[in-house]
N, C-alpha and C positions, 0 to 999 in steps of 0.2 A: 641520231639515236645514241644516248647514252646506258650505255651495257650495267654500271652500278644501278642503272633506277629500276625498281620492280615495277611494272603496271598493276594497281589497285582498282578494285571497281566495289561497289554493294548494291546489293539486291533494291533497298530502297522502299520496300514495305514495313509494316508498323512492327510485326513480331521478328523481323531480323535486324530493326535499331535498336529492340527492347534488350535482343539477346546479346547485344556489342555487335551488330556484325557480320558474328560469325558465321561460315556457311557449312554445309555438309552437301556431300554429291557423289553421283554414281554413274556409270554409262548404261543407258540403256541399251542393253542387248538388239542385235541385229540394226545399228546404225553407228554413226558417230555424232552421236547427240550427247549431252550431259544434263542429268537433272539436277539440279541445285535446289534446296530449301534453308530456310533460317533453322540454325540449330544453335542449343545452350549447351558448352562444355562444359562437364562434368570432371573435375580435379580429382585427386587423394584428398585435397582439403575440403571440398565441400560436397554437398548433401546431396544424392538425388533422390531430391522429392519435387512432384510440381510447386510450382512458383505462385504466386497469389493471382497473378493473370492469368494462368492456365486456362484454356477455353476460350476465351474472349475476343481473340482471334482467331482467324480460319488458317492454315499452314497452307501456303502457296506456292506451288510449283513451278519453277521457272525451267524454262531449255535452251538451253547452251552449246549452238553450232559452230562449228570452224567455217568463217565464210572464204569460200573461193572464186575466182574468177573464171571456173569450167562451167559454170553456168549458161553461156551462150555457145549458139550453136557455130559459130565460128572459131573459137578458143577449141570447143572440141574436137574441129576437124586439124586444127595445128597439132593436137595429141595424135594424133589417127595417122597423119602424114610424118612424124616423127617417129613412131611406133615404128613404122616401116625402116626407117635410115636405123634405127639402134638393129633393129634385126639383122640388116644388112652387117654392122658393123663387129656382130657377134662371128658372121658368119667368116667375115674379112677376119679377123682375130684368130682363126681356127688356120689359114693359111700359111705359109712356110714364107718368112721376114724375104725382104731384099728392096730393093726400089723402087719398084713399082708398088710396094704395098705402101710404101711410105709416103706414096702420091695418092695412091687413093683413100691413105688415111683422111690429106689434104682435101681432096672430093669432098668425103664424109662431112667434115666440118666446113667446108662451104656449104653444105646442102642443109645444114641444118642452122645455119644462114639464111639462107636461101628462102626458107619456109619460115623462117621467122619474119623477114624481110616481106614475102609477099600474104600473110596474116596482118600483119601492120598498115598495108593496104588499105586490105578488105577492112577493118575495122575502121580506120581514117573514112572509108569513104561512108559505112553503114552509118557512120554517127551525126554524118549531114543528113538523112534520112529523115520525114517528119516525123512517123512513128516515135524515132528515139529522142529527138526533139524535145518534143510533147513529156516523154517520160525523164524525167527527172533523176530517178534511180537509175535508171537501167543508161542514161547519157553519163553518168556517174561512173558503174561502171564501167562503160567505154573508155572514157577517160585515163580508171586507172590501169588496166590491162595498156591503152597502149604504153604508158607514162611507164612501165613495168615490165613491157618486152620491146621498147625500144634502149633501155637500157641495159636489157641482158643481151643483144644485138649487138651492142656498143665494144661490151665487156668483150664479150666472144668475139668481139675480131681483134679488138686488142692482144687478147691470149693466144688468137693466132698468129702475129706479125713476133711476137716477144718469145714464143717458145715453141711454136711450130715451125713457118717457114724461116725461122733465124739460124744461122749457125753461130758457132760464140764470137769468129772473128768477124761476122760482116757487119756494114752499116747498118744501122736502124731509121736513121733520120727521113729517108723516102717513103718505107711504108708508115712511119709517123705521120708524115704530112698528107700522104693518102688518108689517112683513118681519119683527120681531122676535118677535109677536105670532103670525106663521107655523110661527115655526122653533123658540119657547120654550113648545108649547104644555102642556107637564105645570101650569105654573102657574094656566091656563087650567082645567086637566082639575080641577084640586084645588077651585076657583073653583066650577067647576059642584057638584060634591057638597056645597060649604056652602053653595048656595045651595039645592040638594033636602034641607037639615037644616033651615030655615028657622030658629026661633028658636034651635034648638040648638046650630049651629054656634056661638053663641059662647063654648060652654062647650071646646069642640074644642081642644084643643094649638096643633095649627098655625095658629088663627084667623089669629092678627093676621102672624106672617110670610108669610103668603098675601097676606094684605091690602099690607103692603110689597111685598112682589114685584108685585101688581096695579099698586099705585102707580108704580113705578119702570119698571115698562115700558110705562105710560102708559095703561092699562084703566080710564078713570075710573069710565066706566059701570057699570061690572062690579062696582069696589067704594062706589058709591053704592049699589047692589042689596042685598049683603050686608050694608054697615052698615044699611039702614033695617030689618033685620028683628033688629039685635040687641034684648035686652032692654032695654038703655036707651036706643034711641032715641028716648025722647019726650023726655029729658034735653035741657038745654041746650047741652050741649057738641057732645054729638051732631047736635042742630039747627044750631049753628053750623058744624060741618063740612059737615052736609048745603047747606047754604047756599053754604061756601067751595066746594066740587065745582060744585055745578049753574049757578057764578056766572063759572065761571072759562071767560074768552073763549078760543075755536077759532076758527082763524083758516078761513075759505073761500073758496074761489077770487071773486074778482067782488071782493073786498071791498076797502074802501080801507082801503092801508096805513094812514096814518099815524093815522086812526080805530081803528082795530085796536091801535095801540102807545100811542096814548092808554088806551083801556081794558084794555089787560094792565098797565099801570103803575099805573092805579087800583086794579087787581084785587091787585095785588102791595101796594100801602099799605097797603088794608085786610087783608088775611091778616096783612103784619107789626104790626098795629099791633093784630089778634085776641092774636096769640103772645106779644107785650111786657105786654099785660093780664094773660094767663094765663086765658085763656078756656076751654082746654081742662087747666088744671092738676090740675082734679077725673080726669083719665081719661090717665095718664102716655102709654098706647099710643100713642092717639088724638093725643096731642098730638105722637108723633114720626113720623107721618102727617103732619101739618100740615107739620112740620120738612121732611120728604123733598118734599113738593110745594112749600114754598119757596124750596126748593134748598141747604137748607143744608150746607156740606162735611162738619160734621163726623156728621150722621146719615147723608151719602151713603158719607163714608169707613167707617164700620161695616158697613154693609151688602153693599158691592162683595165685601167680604172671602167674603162667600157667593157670591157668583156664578161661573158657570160660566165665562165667557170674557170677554174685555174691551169687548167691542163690544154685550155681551146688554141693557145698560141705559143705553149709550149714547144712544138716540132719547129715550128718555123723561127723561135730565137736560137735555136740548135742550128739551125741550116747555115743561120748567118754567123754564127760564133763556135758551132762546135760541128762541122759536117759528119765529119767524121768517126764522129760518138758510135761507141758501140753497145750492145745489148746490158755488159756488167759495168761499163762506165754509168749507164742511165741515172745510176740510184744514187752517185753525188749529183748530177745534172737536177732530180727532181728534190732533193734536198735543199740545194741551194735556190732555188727559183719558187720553192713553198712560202722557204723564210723571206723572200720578198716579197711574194704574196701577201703573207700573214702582216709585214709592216705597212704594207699599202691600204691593206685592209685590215685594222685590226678587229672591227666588229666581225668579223665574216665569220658563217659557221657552215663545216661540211659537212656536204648530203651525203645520202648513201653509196651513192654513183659515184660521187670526186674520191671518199676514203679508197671506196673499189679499186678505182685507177692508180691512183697511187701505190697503194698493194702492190699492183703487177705491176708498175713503174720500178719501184724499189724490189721487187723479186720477193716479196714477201706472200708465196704463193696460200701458206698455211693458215694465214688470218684472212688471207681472199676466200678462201674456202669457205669458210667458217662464216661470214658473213654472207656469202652467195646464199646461203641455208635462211636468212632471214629475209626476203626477196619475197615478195607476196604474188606467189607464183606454184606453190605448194612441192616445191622441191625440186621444180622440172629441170632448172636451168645446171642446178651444181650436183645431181643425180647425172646427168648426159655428159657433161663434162667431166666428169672423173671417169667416165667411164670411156671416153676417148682418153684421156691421160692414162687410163691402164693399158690401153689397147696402145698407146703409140710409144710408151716406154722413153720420151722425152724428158720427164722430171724423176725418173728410178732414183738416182743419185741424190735428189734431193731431198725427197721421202724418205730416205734413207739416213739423212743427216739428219730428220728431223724427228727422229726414231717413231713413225708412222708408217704402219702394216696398208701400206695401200691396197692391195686385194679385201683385208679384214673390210677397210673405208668404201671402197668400191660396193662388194656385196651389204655390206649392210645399207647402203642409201638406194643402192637397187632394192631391196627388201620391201625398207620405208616404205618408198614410192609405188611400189608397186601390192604393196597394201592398202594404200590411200585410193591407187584407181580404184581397188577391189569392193569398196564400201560405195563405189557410186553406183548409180541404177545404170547409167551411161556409156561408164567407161569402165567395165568390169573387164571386159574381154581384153584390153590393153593390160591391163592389170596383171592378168596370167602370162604374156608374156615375158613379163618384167621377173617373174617370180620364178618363171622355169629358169631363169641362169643363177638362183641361188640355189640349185642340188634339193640336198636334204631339206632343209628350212622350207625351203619357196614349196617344194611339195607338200610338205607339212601344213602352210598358210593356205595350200588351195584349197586341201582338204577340209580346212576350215571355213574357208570363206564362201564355197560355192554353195554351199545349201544356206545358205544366207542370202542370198542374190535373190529379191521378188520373182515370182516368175507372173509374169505378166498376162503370156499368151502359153499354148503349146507349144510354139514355134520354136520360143525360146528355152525353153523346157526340153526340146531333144535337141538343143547346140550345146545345153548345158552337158545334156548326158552324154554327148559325143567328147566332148573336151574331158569328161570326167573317164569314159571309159579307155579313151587314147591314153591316159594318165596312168591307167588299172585304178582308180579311186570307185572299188566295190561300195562302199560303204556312203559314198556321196551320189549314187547311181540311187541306191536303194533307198536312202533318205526325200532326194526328190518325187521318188516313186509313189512315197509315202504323204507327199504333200498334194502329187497329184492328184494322188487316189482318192484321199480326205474333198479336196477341192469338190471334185466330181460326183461323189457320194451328195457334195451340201447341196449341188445343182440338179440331183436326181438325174443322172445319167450312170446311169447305174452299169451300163457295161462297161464302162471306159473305165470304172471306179474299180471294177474286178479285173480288168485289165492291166491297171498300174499296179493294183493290189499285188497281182501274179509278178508280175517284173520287179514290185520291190522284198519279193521272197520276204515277206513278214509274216508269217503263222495265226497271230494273232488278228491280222490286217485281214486278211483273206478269211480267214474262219469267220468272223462278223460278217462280211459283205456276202458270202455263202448263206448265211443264219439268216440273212434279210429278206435272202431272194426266196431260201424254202419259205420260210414265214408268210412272207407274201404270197407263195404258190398256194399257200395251205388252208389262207383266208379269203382270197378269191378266184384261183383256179387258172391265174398265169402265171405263164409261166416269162419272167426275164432278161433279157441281151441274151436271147437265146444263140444268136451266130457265134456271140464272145464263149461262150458254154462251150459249143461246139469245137471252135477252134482249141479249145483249152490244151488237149493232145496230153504229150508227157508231165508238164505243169500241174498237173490235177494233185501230181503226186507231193507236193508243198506243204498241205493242209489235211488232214482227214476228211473233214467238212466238205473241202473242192474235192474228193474225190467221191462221196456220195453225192453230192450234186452231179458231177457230170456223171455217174453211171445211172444216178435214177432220171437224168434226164434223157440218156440210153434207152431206156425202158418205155418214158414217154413216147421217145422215136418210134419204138416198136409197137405200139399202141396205135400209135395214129394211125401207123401203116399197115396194122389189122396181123401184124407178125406176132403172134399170140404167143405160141408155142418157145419164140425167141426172147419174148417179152416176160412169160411165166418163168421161164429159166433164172431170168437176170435178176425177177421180183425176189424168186426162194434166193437167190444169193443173197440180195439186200437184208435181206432179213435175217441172214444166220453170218454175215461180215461186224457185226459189234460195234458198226461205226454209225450206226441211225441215229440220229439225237431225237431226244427226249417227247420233244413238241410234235415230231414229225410221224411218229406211231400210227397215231388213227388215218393219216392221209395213206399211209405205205398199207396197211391193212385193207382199206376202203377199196383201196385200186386193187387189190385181191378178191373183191364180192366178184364181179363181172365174171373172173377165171372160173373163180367156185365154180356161177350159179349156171355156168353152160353146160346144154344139155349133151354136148361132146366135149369130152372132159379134156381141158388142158394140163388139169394139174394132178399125176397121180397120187395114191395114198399114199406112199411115204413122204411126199411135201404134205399134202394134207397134214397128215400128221403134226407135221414139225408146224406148221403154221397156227396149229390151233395150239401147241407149244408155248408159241412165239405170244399168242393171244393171252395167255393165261399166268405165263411167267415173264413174259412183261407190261406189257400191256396193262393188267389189271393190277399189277402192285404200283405200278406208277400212279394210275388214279385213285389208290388208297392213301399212298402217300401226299398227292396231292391235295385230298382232303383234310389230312390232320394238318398240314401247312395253312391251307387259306381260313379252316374252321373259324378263326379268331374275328376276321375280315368278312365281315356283313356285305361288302360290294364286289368279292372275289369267289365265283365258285369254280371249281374242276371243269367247268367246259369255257371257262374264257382263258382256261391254260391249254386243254384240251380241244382244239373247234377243227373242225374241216367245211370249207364250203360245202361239201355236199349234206353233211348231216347236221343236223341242231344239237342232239343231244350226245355225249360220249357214249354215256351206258346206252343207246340204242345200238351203237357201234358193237359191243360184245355182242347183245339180240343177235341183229343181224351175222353177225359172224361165225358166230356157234353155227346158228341154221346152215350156213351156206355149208362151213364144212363137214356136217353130219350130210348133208346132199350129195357134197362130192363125192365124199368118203364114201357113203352108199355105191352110185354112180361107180367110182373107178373100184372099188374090189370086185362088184360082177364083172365089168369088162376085164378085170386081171384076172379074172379066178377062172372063166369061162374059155373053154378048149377051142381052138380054132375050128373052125369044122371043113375038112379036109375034100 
């Protein structure tokens, strides 16, 4: 990848070659998509007027995803399982420093290891699968997912042998040869099957270039095992090599240096001074085994020329030339062994992976960085690793030289990353964790993000609003509330819809879905979610509307249940509380004839009174008024504004109404006016 070349692309229809090219675009809201269409820029120098083609073609909209590898459902459980270890390691960061933290830093980063290691598994094995097979794309990307977290697997254990378990004075060259011995194990595999041929592997083709390869990536053991079972090992040549292996100093921790470099230099005399004899001259192979563990250029320059990659046999020309190498010796050791690289090969050009190694080879932690971020992986691998490097305080000093605000670095790739889950349908919930450890921001981003999130089912709908109200996010509570309630309304469940209504405290929200249900009461005589009504309780009080709804549907109650007296009471309040709308007049009225027209009067004269009041100075200026409004409108008269199931016409309504309360009014002044009789 070269960093000077911009990637270019074009649209590739007829009106964005005409226009140069050029494009214009935008995000669509609630995803991360981008729309692109062909556009003509418009200078200081020239005109905007259309162009002679204008029309001619149709403007075509194109959409522009970020593709990622979270797609399957495997990759997403390595987030899910990851999610977990960063929590953990938030929680280990909060703990008071000493030893054991710094082991279980250790932990940490095995473990996310670990789960990378057995996801590479699962995928290895899903992609023998027929299903994937068969499919093309989707074997594709298997493909690159694992080719992309078997090299962030690689990395990370490099970063752990170099700058975790290292101290500045120990060796390195052990856990080098471990790492390589990790990552190149076909040679290994090949290792094993001659050693299950016992004698016969040395009859095998590949004998002795297995055996090189052992050598070179430092398995001494491995091919001491196999030579002793060739057929001439009782041979003296053979014994002498057996001898140069099992002779040859390993260095171990405790041990005194310069004891140690005294017997590698003794060790080194006698093997050259074997070779200069021609001790192994009877057995050519064998003798250029000796060659490779002496380190000599010109059998090592033969052999490199087969290797995979430039760093594969690195550790083991260390072992046999530089044991002793330590962590800041590394970066002349990888210096000097590139440039021979590079003259052996000089067409070769490095991948993403070999630049990376080398990075942390040469301690150039700050361009490793930087490139981890271009790892088609969407941030995860150099998001989780900085944030162990801030939690383990291993490279402080060096950030520091490199005047790099690592906490600034830390939270903002946490940020990123944890905006990125936030836009998927998938992995949102991951998402919010990542975000709650950047404070102010990340709560600010939930706030934004979470009433963005589809809401699929209810289910997910109150996880939402539990994560939102554990947060106090009022205002993203009330937002979903308002999605629900919309939703609900379009499916005609109309109580659920006044129910989110009510929870998302919207005035306007509620007042409609109140308006719907009088309306409907008024046109044919049901009444709606009547439980949800009932339960409404202190709520009512949100809305003006929700609170004449639920006391005339009070009223209803007392109706049914023949509660008259309790039911007339509650009516004259309706009627003189100011909060009746408009439409709802002749129904509140209508349900007043039945009180009227009893021959034991429920409603005395001074309700009376006030009702036929209520009839004459509202009632009747309303449908004056709503005459001169629809007079215009040939297909609109006052009773399709006006209508109650029970009656056809309004103006029978007054009729009737007058009557009933001239009867009452009759009716209750004799029984009020009349003495008891004793």
């Amino acid at each position: 990848m070269n960093d000077d070349i911009v990637p270019q692309f074009e649209l590739g229809d007829v009106l964005a070659m005409r226009c140069g090219n050029t494009l214009t675009a935008s995000f669509v809201p609630g995803s991360s998509k981008i729309a692109m269409s062909a556009y003509r820029p418009v200078k200081w120098s020239s005109r905007d007027a259309p162009t002679d083609t204008a029309g001619e073609d149709p403007v075509l909209i194109y959409m522009a995803e970020e593709t990622t590898l979270y797609t399957e459902p495997l990759l997403r459980s390595l987030l899910a399982e990851t999610n977990a270890t960063f929590e953990t390691l938030q929680t280990l960061g909060q703990a008071p420093n000493g030893v054991l933290k710094t082991q279980e830093y250790m932990k940490i980063s095995r473990t996310y290891r670990s789960i990378i290691r057995c996801c590479l598994e699962k995928l290895e094995h899903a992609k023998k699968m027929p299903e994937v097979q068969e499919n093309e794309l989707k074997e594709q990307r298997y493909t690159e997912a694992i080719m992309t977290f078997y090299a962030i697997e690689c990395l990370w254990h490099l970063f752990e042998i170099l700058y975790m378990q290292q101290q500045h004075n120990q060796m390195v060259v052990p856990q080098l040869l471990e790492w390589t011995r990790f990552h190149y194990p076909h040679t290994e595999d090949r290792a094993t099957d001659l050693l299950l041929m016992a004698e016969e592997a040395s009859e095998c083709d590949s004998y002795w270039d297995t055996l090189k390869k052992l050598i070179m990536l430092g398995q001494l053991d491995v091919t001491r095992a196999i030579l002793s079972q060739h057929r001439k090992s009782n041979q003296a040549a053979f014994q002498a090599a057996e001898a140069i292996l099992k002779s040859m100093p390993i260095y171990q921790d405790g041990y005194a240096l310069q004891k140690f470099c005294s017997q590698w230099e003794y060790w080194q005399v006698d093997l050259e001074r074997k070779l200069a004899s021609h001790v192994f001259a009877a057995e050519p192979e064998l003798e250029v085994l000796m060659h490779l563990i002496k380190g000599n250029n010109e059998s090592w320059d033969k052999e490199l020329l087969k290797s995979q990659d430039w760093y594969e046999y690195l550790p083991g020309y260390l072992l046999y030339t530089r044991p002793t190498c330590k962590p800041f010796e590394l970066r002349i050791a990888v210096t000097n062994w590139l440039n021979r690289w590079s003259q052996l090969r000089p067409n070769w050009q490095m991948t993403q992976l070999s630049r990376m190694v080398m990075q942390l080879m040469e301690h150039d932690v700050k361009l490793f960085i930087y490139d981890a971020q271009k790892l088609n992986d969407s941030h995860w691998f150099a998001t989780h690793l900085i944030d162990l490097i801030y939690h383990t305080g291993h490279l402080k000093s060096y950030f520091e030289q490199q005047t790099i605000d690592l906490t600034a670095l830390r939270h903002s790739m946490i940020f990123e990353y944890g905006s990125y889950l936030m836009t998927s349908h998938n992995l949102w919930q991951l998402g919010i964790d990542y975000l709650d450890c950047c404070k102010h921001e990340g709560t600010a981003a939930i706030e934004l993000l979470l009433p963005r999130i589809p809401l699929r089912n209810e289910r997910q709908a109150f996880k939402i609003l539990a994560l939102a109200k554990r947060r106090g996010l009022i205002n993203v509570e009330q937002d979903i509330c308002k999605v629900l309630s919309k939703r609900a309304y379009n499916d005609q469940r109309y109580g659920s819809a006044l129910e989110w209504a009510t929870r998302s405290k919207d005035v306007l929200l509620v007042t409609a879905i109140a308006d719907f249900i009088l309306k409907h009461y008024s046109r044919t005589g049901i009444m709606l979610c009547q439980d949800v009504i009932t339960s409404i309780g202190a709520r009512m009080f949100i809305s003006p509307r929700l609170v004449f709804l639920s006391k005339y549907y009070e009223f209803y109650e007392f109706y049914r249940q023949r509660d008259f007296l309790s039911g007339a009471e509650l009516l004259i309040n309706l009627l003189a509380s100011k909060i009746t709308p408009d439409y709802f007049w002749p129904s509140l009225l209508i349900d007043a004839l039945p009180l009227l027209e009893s021959e034991d009067p429920k409603i005395f004269s001074k309700e009376t009174i006030a009702i036929l009041q209520h009839l004459e100075m509202e009632l009747v200026p309303l449908i004056e008024r709503n005459k001169l409004n629809t007079a215009k409108f040939n297909n609109q008269t006052s009773k399709t504004v006006f209508k109650d199931y029970r009656v056809e016409n309004v103006e029978e309504i007054l009729d009737l109404m007058r009557l009933a309360c001239a009867r009452n009014l009759a009716r209750a002044l004799i029984i009020e006016n009349t003495a008891p009789t004793s």
